[in-house]
Structure formats: structure tokens, C-alpha cells
C-alpha positions in Angstrom: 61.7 107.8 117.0 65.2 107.8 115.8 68.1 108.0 116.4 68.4 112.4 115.6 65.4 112.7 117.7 66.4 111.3 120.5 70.0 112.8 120.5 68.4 115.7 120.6 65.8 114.9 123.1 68.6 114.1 125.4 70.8 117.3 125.0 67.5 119.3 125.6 66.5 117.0 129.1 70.1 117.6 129.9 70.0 121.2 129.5 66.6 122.1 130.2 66.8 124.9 127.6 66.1 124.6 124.1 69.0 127.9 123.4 71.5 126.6 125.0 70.9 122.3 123.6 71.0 124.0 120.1 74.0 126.0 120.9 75.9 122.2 122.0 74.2 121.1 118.7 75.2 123.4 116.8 72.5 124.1 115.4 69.9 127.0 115.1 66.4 126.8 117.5 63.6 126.0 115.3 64.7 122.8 114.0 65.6 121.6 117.0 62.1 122.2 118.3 60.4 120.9 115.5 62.0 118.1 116.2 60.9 117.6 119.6 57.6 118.3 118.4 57.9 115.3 115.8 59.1 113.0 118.7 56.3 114.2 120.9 53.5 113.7 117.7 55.4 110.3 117.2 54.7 108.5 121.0 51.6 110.7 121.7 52.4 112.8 124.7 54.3 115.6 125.6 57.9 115.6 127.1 58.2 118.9 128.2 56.4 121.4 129.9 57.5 124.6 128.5 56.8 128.3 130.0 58.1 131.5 129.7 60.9 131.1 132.3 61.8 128.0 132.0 61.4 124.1 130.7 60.7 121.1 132.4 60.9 117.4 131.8 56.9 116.0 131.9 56.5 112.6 133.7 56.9 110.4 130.1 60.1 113.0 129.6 61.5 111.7 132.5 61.4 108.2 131.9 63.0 108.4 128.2 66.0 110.9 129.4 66.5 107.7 131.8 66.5 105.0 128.8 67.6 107.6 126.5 70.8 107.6 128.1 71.2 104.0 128.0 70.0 103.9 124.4 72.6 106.5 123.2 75.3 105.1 125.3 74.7 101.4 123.8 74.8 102.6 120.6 77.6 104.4 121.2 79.9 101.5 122.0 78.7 99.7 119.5 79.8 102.0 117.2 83.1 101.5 119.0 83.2 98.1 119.2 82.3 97.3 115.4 84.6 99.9 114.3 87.4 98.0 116.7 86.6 94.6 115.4 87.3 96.2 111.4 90.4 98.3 112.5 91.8 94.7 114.0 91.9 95.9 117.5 89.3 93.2 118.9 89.3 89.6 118.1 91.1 86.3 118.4 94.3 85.1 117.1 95.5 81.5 117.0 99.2 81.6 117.0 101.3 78.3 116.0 105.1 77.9 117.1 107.6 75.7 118.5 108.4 75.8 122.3 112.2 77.4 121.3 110.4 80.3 119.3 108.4 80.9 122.1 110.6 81.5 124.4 112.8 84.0 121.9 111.2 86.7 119.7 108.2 85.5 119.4 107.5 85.9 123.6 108.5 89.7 123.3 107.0 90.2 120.2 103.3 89.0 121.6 103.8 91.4 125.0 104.2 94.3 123.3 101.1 93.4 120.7 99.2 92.5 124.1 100.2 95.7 125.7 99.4 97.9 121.9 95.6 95.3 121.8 94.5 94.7 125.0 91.1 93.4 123.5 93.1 90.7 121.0 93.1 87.9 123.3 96.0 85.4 121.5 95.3 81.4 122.3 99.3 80.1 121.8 99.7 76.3 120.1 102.7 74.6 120.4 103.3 72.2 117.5 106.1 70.5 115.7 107.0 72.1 113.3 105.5 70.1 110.7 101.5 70.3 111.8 102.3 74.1 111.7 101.3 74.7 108.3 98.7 71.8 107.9 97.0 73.3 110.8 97.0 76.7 108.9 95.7 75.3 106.0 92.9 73.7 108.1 92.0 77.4 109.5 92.9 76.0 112.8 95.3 78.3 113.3 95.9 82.0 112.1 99.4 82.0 111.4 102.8 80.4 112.5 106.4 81.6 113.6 108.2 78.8 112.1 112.2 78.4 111.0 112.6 76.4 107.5 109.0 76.7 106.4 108.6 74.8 103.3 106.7 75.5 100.4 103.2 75.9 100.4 100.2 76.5 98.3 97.8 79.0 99.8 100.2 80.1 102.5 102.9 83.4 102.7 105.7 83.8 104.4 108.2 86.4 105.3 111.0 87.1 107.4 110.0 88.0 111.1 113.6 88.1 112.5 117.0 87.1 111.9 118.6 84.7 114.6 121.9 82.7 115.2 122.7 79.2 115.6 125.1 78.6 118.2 126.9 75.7 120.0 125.6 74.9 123.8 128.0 72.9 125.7 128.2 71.7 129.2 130.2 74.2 131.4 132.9 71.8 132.4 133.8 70.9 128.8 137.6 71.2 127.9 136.0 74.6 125.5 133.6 75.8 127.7 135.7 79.5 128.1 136.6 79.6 124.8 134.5 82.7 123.6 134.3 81.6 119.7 134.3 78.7 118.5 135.1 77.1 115.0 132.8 74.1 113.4 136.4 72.4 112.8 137.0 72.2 116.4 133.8 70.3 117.1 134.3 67.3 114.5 135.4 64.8 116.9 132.8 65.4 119.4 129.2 63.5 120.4 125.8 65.4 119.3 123.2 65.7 120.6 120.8 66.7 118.0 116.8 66.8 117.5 115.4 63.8 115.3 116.3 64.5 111.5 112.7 63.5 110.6 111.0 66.6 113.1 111.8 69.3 111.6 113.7 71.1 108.3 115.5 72.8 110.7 116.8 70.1 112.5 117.5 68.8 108.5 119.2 71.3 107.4 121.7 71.2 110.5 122.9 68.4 109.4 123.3 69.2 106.1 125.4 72.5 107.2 127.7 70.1 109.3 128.6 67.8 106.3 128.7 70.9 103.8 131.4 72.1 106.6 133.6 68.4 105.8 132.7 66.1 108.6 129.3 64.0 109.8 128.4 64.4 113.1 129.0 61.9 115.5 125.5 61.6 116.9 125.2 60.2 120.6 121.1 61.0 121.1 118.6 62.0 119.1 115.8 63.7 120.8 112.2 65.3 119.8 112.2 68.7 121.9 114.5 71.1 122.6 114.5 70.6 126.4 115.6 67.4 126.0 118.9 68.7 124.3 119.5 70.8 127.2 119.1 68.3 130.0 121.6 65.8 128.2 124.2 68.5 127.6 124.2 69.7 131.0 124.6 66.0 132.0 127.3 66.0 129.9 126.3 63.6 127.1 127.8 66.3 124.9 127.2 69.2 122.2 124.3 70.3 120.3 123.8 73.5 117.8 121.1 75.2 118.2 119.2 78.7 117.9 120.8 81.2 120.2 117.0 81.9 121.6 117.1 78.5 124.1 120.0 80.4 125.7 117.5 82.8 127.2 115.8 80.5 129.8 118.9 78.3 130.9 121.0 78.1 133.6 124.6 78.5 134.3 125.5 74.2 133.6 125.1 75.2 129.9 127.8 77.8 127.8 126.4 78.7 124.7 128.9 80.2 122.3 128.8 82.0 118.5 130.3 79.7 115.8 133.3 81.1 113.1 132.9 82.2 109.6 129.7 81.0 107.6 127.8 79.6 110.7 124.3 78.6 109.9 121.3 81.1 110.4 118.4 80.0 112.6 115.7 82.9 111.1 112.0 82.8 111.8 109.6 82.7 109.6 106.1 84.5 110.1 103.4 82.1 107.6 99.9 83.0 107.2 97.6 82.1 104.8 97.3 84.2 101.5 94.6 87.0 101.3 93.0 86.0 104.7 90.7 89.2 105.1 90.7 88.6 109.5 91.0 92.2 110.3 92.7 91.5 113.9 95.1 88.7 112.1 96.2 91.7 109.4 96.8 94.0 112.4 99.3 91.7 114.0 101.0 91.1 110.8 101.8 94.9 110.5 102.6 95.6 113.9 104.6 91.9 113.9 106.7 94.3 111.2 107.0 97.5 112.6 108.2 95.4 115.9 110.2 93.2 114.7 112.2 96.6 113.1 112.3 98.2 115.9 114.2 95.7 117.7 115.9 94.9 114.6 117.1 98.7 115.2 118.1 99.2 118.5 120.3 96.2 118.1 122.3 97.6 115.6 123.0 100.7 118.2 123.7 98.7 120.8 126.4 97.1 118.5 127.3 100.2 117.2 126.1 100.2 113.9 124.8 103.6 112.2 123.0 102.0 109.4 120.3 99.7 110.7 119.2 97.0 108.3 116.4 95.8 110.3 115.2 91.7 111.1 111.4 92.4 109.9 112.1 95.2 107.1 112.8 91.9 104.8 109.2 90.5 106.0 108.1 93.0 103.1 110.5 90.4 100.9 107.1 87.9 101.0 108.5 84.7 99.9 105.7 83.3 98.0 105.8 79.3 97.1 105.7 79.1 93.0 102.0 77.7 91.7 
């Protein structure tokens, strides 16, 4: 038996009529019934009973249509199934990121590529930033959303989308209602800042604020970003951070943008060079086509005709040198 003669077999037992299975077949009579013939020659008894007026499933027919079915309808979504699992619709992702990229781009970003791959089931890791890229280069991870990633052999990254740095404030301090605010006006106050040593992010804060003429008068230094928020909101005093933690706080905070030259708080997507995981180069080209969109309808909502979108620079792959 295979798998012709039984699809066959099953459009005949379906029709009972040989015309009108080759007519759904497309194909002419004869070699359809020859082919029954070889399947009946090949398990040693008849299927059908066939008379002038009309043909009927025999006993053994019977039981084959039944497990015929099932046969063709196994193989049928297997054929789905493996051709899912090569097109990147069906797998698992392991995604690295910090708890403040979660709750910004990256938490939209993985609802939509839920919603598009229903069958992609995503397993989130939240890691300082610095295990990110070991645990990439481990395979423990598929890829990372990431801000500062450093250099690394074996590892790509590219732009996934642009974001701001701004300065969050209690909302009883003496510029909470300001709307803009300029570094200058911040050199005499008390950060509150995440420890130098976890994270190049947190490193290259710092560096902005003495490039900008003064060195910040640290009050706390803190490991997570949650941390930052309680103090401030206790009124310890003022951190700068990425304008994403402003999406999940309340009204004790005021975030507001910072003057000319402010520094950039941009995400990073990393992955690991020519890893052939069909699902993992799915969500790297919808992570693109995404992260433009949004990059897109921004610029409207601002008012600008010419989008230059977040994600179109994620085709600018920033390669480490080897």
C-alpha cells in the first residue's frame, strides 16, 4: 500500500463511484481502477463489490475507509506541522532582557509576535545585563534585547528601537511642572543611579553627566530599576533613566525629556551569528518589520511625513571586529 493508493481508495469509499472519485482526482477512470485493483492484489481481498448500478464498500473496505481516514489525516498534519516548524511558525524561543526592557518595547513587541505565532511559545529570562550575552553564547538563550551591548565574538546585533533617557523626579520636587528640563539645572542635585559596575548602560550615564561639565552627586546606588523608583518617590532624589519605566508608574513620579544632546537609551536585539533555528530567524524578521511599523506611526502621530523608522537601522547589523 501507499500512500497514492490509499488516497485514492478513500475518495472512491467516499464517493462510492469510480466516475465521479476520478472526476475529484482529476484524473481519467482506468488508472484509478487499476489502482484499486493493485491495492486489492496487495492485502489479498477485495474492497468493493462492484455491479452494474452501483459500488459498495466489502467488509475489509469498510474497516480501511475507517483507518484510512485517520492515516490520511495524520499525515496530513504532519505535513503541516514539519512544514510549520521549517517556516519558523512552531518552536521555542528563549528570550533574554532586563526587567525595564520588558516592560517597554520589548512587552508589545512579544504580543503582537504571540498574536502573528500562536504555536511559538516564548520562555522570558530576566538577567542583568551582563549574563545576557554569556548566556547566549552558552545556547541558553536565543537572543537578547539589551541597551549598550558590548562586543562580541560569535554574536550580532542590530538596532530594535530607538528610546530616550529622561529625568524621573518625585512629584513634589521644586521642578516637578517644569515640562523640559536641562542637564545644567540638575548639577546640584542627589542621584540616585543603578550600580556603575551592572551595566554599560548604567556606565555610560555617568560618563554622559561628566561629558555634560559636572559629576553627579550620588546619594544611592541601587541594582534594579525598581529600586530607583521607590527612592525617588520617597524623595531621596533624581535618577535618569529610559523613558520605558515611565510606562508602569504611578503619579508620585514626573518623568520629564532632557534639553539638547540628551543621551539615547536604544535597544539592542543580539543573537548569535548564523544560528540556523528557523522559529528564532522568524522572530528576528518580524522583530523588524514590527519594530518599523511602530517606528512609523510615531512619526504620524508627531506629525512627520517622512518616517525614518526605530528597526529599519536593525538591517545596519553592527558586527563586533574579529
Amino acid at each position: 500500500m501507499d500512500f497514492r493508493q490509499l488516497r485514492y481508495f478513500a475518495m472512491v469509499a467516499e464517493e462510492l463511484s469510480f466516475t465521479r472519485a476520478a472526476a475529484r482526482l482529476r484524473i481519467s477512470q482506468p488508472p484509478l481502477s487499476q489502482q484499486i485493483k493493485e491495492l486489492e492484489a496487495s492485502l489479498g481481498t477485495p474492497l468493493f463489490r462492484r455491479t452494474s448500478r452501483r459500488v459498495e464498500l466489502t467488509e475489509a473496505g469498510q474497516i480501511l475507509a475507517v483507518h484510512g481516514r485517520n492515516i490520511l489525516a495524520q499525515i496530513e498534519a504532519t505535513r503541516r506541522k514539519v512544514r510549520a516548524i521549517g517556516q519558523g511558525q512552531v518552536g521555542q524561543l528563549s528570550i533574554g532582557a532586563t526587567g525595564s526592557i520588558m516592560r517597554g518595547g520589548l512587552a508589545d513587541l512579544l504580543a503582537a509576535h504571540r498574536h502573528e505565532y500562536p504555536s511559538v511559545v516564548t520562555k522570558l529570562v530576566e538577567q542583568a545585563p551582563e549574563l545576557q550575552t554569556q548566556a547566549l553564547l552558552e545556547h541558553r538563550t536565543d537572543a537578547c534585547f539589551i541597551r549598550c551591548p558590548p562586543p562580541s565574538e560569535g554574536l550580532t546585533q542590530e538596532l530594535a528601537w530607538r528610546e530616550d533617557v529622561v529625568v524621573a523626579m518625585s512629584s513634589i520636587h521644586r521642578l516637578a511642572k517644569r515640562k523640559r528640563i536641562d542637564i545644567k539645572e540638575l548639577r546640584k542635585e542627589e542621584y540616585i543611579v543603578l550600580a556603575p559596575d551592572s551595566s554599560d548602560f548604567a556606565r555610560s550615564i555617568m560618563d554622559w553627566c561628566v561629558n555634560a561639565g559636572f559629576l553627579p552627586r550620588i546619594a544611592h546606588e541601587v541594582i534594579d530599576s525598581q529600586s530607583i523608583l521607590g527612592l525617588i518617590a520617597a524623595g531621596f532624589g533624581v535618577a535618569l533613566l529610559p523613558a520605558s519605566i515611565a510606562r508602569l508608574t504611578g503619579d508620585q513620579i514626573i518623568f520629564h525629556t532632557l534639553g539638547p544632546s540628551a543621551p539615547a537609551a536604544d535597544v539592542f536585539l543580539v543573537y548569535r551569528d548564523n544560528d540556523p533555528s528557523p522559529v528564532l530567524r522568524t522572530f528576528i524578521e518580524f522583530a523588524r518589520r514590527f519594530m518599523h511599523g511602530s517606528a512609523a506611526v510615531a512619526k504620524r502621530q508627531a506629525g512627520v511625513t517622512a518616517p525614518r523608522p526605530a528597526a529599519a537601522a536593525a538591517r545596519q547589523s553592527r558586527r563586533p571586529a574579529r
